[in-house]
C-alpha positions in Angstrom: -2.6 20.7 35.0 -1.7 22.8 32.4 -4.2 25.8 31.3 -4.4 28.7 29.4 -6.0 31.6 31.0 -9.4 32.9 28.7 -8.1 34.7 25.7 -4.3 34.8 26.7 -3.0 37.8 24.8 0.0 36.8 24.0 -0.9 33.4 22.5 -3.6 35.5 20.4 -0.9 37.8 19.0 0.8 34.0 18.3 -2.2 33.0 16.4 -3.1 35.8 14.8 0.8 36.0 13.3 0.6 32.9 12.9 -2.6 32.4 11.0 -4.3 29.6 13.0 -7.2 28.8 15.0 -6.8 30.1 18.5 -9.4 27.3 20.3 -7.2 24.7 18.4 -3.8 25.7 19.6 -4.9 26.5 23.1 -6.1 23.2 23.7 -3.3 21.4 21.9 -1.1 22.9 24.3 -2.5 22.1 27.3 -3.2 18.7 26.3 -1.3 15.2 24.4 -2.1 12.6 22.3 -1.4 9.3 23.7 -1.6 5.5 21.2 -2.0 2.3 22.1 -1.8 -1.0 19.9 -6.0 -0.3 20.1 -7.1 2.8 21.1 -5.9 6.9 21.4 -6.4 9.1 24.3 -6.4 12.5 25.2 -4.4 13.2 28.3 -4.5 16.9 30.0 -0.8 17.7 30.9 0.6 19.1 33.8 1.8 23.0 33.7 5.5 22.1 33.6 5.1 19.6 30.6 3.2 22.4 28.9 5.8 24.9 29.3 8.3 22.7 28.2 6.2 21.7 25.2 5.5 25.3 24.7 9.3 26.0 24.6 10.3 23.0 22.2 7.4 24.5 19.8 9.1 28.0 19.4 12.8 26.2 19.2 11.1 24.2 16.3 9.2 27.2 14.6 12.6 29.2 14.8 14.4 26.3 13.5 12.3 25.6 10.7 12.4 29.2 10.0 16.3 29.8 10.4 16.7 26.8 7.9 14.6 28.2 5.1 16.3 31.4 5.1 19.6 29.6 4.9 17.9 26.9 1.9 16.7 30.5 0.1 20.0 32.3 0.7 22.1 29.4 -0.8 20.0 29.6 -3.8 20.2 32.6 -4.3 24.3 32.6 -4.3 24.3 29.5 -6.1 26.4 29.1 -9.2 26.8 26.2 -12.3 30.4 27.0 -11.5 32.1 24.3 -9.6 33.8 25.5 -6.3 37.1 24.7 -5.1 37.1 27.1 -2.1 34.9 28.7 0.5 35.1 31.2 3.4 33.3 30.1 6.3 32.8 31.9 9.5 31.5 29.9 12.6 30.4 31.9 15.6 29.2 30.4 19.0 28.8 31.3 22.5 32.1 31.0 24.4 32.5 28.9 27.5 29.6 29.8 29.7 29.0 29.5 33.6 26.4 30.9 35.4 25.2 30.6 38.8 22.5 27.8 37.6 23.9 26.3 34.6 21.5 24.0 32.8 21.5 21.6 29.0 22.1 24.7 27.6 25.0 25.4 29.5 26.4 21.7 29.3 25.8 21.7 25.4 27.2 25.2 24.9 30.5 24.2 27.2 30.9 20.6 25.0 31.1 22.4 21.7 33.6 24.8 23.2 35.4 21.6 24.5 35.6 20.3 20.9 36.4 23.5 19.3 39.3 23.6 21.7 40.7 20.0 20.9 40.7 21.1 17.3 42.5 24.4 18.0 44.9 22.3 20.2 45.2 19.5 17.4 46.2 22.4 14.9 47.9 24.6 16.4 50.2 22.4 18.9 50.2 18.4 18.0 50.3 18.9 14.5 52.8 22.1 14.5 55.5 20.7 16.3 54.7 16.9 14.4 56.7 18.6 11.5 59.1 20.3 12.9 59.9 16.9 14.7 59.2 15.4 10.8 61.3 17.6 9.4 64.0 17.3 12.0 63.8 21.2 12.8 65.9 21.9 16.3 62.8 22.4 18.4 62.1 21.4 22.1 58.1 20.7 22.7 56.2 22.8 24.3 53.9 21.1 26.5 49.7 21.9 26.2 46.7 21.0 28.2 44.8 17.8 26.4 41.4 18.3 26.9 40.5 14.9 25.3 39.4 12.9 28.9 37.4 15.9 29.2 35.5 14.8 25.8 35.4 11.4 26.4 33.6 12.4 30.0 30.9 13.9 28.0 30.5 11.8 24.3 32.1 8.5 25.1 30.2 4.7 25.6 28.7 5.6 28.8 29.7 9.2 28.9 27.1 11.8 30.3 25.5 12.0 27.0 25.1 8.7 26.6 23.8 7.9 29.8 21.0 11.4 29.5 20.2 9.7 25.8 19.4 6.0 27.7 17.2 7.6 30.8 15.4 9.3 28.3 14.2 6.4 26.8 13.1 4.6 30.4 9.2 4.5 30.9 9.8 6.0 34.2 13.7 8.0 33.7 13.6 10.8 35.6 16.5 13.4 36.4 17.3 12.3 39.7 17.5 8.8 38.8 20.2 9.7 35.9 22.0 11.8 38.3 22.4 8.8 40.3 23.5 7.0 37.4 26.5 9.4 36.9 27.8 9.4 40.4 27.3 5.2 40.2 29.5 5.2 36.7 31.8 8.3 37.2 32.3 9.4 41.0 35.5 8.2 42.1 36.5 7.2 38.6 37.4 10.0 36.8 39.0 13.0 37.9 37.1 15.8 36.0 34.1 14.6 37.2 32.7 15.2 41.1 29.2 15.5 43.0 28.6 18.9 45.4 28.8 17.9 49.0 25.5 19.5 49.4 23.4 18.2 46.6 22.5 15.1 45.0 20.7 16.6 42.4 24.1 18.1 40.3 27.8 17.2 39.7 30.1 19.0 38.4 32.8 19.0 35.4 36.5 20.4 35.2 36.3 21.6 31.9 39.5 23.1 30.2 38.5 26.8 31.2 36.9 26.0 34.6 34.7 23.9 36.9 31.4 23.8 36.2 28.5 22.9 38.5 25.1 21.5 36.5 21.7 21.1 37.8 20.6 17.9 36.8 16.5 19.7 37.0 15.4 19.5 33.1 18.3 17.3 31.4 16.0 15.0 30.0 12.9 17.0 29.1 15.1 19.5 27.3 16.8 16.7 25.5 13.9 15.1 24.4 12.5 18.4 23.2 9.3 16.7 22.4 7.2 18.4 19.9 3.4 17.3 20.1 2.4 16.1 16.3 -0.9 17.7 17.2 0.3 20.9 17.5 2.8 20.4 14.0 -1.3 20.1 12.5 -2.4 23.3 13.9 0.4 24.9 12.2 -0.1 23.2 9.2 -3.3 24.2 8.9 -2.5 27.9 8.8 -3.7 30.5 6.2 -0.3 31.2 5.2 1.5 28.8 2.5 4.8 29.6 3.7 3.7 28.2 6.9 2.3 25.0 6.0 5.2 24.4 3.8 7.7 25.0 6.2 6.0 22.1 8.4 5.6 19.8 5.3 7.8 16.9 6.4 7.3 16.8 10.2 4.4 14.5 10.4 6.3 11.4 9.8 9.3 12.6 11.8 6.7 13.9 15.2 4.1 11.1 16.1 1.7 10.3 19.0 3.4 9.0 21.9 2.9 5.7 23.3 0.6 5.5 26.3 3.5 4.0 29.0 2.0 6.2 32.3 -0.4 4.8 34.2 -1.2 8.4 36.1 -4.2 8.9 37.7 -4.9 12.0 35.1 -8.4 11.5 33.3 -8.4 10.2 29.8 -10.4 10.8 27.0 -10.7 7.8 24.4 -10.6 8.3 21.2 -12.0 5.7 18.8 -8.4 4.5 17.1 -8.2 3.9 13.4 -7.1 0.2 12.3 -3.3 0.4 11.3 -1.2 -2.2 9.5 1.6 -4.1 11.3 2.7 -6.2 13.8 0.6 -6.8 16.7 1.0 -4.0 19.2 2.8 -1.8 16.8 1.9 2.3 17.5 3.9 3.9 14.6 6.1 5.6 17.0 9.0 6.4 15.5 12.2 7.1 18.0 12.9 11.1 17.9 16.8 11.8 18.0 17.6 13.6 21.0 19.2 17.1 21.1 22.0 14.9 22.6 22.4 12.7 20.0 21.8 15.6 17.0 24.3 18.0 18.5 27.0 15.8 19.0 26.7 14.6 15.5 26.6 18.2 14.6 29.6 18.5 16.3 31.6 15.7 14.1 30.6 17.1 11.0 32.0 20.1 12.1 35.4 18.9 13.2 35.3 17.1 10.1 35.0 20.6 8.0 37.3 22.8 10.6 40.4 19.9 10.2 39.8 19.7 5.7 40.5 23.9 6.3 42.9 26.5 7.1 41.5 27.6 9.9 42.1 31.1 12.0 41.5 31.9 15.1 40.1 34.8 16.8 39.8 34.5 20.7 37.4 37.4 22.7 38.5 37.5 26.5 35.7 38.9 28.5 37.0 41.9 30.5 35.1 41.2 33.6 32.4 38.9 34.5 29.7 41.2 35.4 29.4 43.4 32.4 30.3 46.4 33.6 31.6 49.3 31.4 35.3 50.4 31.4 36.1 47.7 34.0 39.0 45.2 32.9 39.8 42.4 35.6 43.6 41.9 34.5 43.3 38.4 36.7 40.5 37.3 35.2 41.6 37.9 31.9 44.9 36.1 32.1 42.8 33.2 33.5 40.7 33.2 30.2 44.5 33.3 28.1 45.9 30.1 29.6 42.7 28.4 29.8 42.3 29.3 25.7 46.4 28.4 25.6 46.8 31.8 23.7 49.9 32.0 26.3 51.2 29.0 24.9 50.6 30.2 21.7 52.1 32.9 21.4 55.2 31.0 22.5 55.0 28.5 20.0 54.7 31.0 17.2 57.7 33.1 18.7 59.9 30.3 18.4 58.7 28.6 15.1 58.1 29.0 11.6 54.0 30.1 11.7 54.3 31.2 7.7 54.7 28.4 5.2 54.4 28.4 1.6 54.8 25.7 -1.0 57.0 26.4 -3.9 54.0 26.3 -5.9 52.0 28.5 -3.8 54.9 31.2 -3.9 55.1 30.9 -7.3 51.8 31.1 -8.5 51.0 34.5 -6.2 53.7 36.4 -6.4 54.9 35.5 -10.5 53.8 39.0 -12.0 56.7 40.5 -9.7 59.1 38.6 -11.4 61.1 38.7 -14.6 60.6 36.5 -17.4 64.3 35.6 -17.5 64.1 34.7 -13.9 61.3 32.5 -14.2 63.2 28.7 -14.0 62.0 25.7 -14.7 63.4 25.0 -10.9 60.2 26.5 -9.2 62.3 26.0 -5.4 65.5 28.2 -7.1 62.9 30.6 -8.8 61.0 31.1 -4.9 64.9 31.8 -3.4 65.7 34.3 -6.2 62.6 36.4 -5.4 63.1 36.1 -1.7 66.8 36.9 -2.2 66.3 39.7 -4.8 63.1 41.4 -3.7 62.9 41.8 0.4 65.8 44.4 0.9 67.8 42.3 3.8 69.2 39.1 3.9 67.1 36.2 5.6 69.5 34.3 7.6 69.3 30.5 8.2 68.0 31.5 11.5 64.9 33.0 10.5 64.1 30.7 7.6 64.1 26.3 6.9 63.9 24.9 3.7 62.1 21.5 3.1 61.5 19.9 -0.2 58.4 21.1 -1.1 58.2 24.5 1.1 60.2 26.9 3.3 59.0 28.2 6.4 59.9 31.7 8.0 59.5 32.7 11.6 57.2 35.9 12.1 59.7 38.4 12.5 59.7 38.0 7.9 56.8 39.5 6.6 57.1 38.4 2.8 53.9 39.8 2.1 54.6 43.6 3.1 57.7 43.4 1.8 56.8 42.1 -1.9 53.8 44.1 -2.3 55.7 47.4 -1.3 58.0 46.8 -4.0 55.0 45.9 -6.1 53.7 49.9 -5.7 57.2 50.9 -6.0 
């Protein structure tokens, strides 16, 4: 059972920051509310469910936290002017694998899975899609798909899926969902495989490397169950910020149904009458971290792909953090793995800088004359081009389409038209 030692100095500190009653969130942490269609009880919990509860309470404190500053910052920056653009930055943990990798592991490898899809998508499929289109000489240069790797993890039945529906069994327990995974996967798809020596992990080829999980914790960390009881303690702080920042969790955190039948002793609580349907508790169905972070995810692709993205790919230099140490095998592993190899050799022998007519026009204008401004804006581009960079672009280096002309990297229009600019 879970307990918290007499005057636990660090949960004080918590309190006192805080603003709430110590007794209150001390017990409230050690214990759960359980419903029935009748009655409540008060159930002690066991030390494991109270440090996970205590760890989904900070992730939710910091949450709520990390979202008001954003809400306040936006604000703040906001303007009656409508906008057309943005600069965004995204910045996440690269592919991680430890010697026990966990949810946070699994989650942190997915997103890099999907980031990597969308860098493929852009940089490869589509790039060589028009040159093929636009019937540009070009011979393809083949890519790792990563997309059975995805559908491993998101699809119907997928380890996602499968976490999301053992989650929601009365009695769902890790090792019952990692026999589920051998029973639907083992055998049937190649990225996936089962340790010879454990039947509580399996492991997934991802596009950087294999990755062996420990299926210990899946489902209470993706539950992340946050006790309404504890959302109250916080509420009732002394600090407005505080309470306000927890406004709108009661309806989303509620009492959980009373499903065990544990022999742990219960303490019955009066229940207040509630409308409804016979044996209704009010328990609303929590998303899972699963379920939230994968949507997360879309939304995501779904603003990377409406961009211009670019790309900015840090290779660890060795894998134990050690100072002035560069593993030059390791590091070439991490290139191919991220396809910067591939690349590089896509860039070398295409046309990476492309500009509409329009887009040439409209930036680089105030370097031109006012008699050799046409109404043509393609024959006004190739007089600047031809007039301003100080050697001839051959066919070679450049392709002209009907609404744009590419140039391989060796042309840098840019340097060349703003030097003459401070000239």
């Amino acid at each position: 059972m879970g307990v918290v030692e007499p005057k636990h100095e660090p949960l004080s500190i918590f309190c006192d920051l805080m603003g709430v009653d110590y007794e209150e969130m001390c017990h409230w942490l050690c214990h759960r509310k359980l419903a029935t269609a009748t009655e409540t009880y008060i159930k002690p919990i066991s030390k494991l469910q109270a440090t996970n509860a205590r760890d989904a309470l900070a992730k939710h404190i910091y949450a709520k936290l990390f979202n008001w500053i954003v809400d306040h910052v936006n604000q703040a920056l906001h303007s009656a002017v409508k906008q057309h653009s943005f600069i965004g930055v995204l910045d996440i943990y690269g592919f991680e694998t430890f010697e026990i990798n966990s949810f946070e592991q699994f989650c942190i490898n997915y997103a890099n899975e999907k980031l990597q899809q969308q860098f493929n998508l852009h940089v490869f499929k589509l790039e060589q899609e028009e040159y093929m289109k636009e019937q540009i000489p070009w011979t393809l240069i083949d890519f790792y798909d990563n997309q059975p790797c995805i559908n491993l993890i998101e699809s119907k039945l997928g380890i996602l899926d499968l976490l999301d529906e053992e989650c929601k069994m009365p009695k769902g327990t890790d090792d019952t969902w990692a026999q589920k995974l051998y029973n639907t996967h083992l055998n049937k798809c190649a990225l996936f495989e089962k340790p010879r020596l454990s039947n509580k992990a399996f492991i997934i080829q991802h596009f950087a490397d294999k990755v062996e999980y420990q299926c210990e914790g899946f489902l209470e960390k993706n539950k992340d169950t946050v006790f309404e009881e504890q959302i109250k303690v916080l509420k009732s702080s002394k600090f407005k910020m505080l309470t306000e920042l927890f406004q709108d969790d009661e309806k989303a955190i509620s009492p959980t149904s009373a499903t065990s039948s544990g022999r742990t002793p219960l303490t019955r609580i009066p229940a207040k009458p509630t409308k409804g349907r016979p044996g209704q508790t009010g328990k609303e169905h929590k998303k899972t971290v699963g379920h939230q972070f994968r949507n997360s995810l879309h939304l995501l692709m779904e603003t990377l792909n409406a961009t211009t993205p670019h790309y900015v790919r840090c290779i660890k230099p060795n894998d134990f953090k050690f100072p002035f140490t560069f593993d030059e095998k390791r590091a070439v592993q991490q290139l191919r793995a991220c396809g910067v190899l591939e690349t590089i050799r896509i860039s070398a022998a295409g046309f990476p800088s492309r500009w509409t007519y329009q887009e040439f026009f409209s930036r680089y204008r105030v370097l031109m004359k006012q008699k050799d401004v046409l109404s043509d804006r393609k024959q006004t581009c190739k007089n600047v081009l031809e007039n301003l960079i100080p050697y001839k672009i051959s066919l070679w280096d450049s392709k002209e389409m009907p609404t744009k002309f590419l140039l391989r990297p060796n042309i840098n229009v840019h340097q060349f038209l703003m030097s003459t600019c401070r000239h």
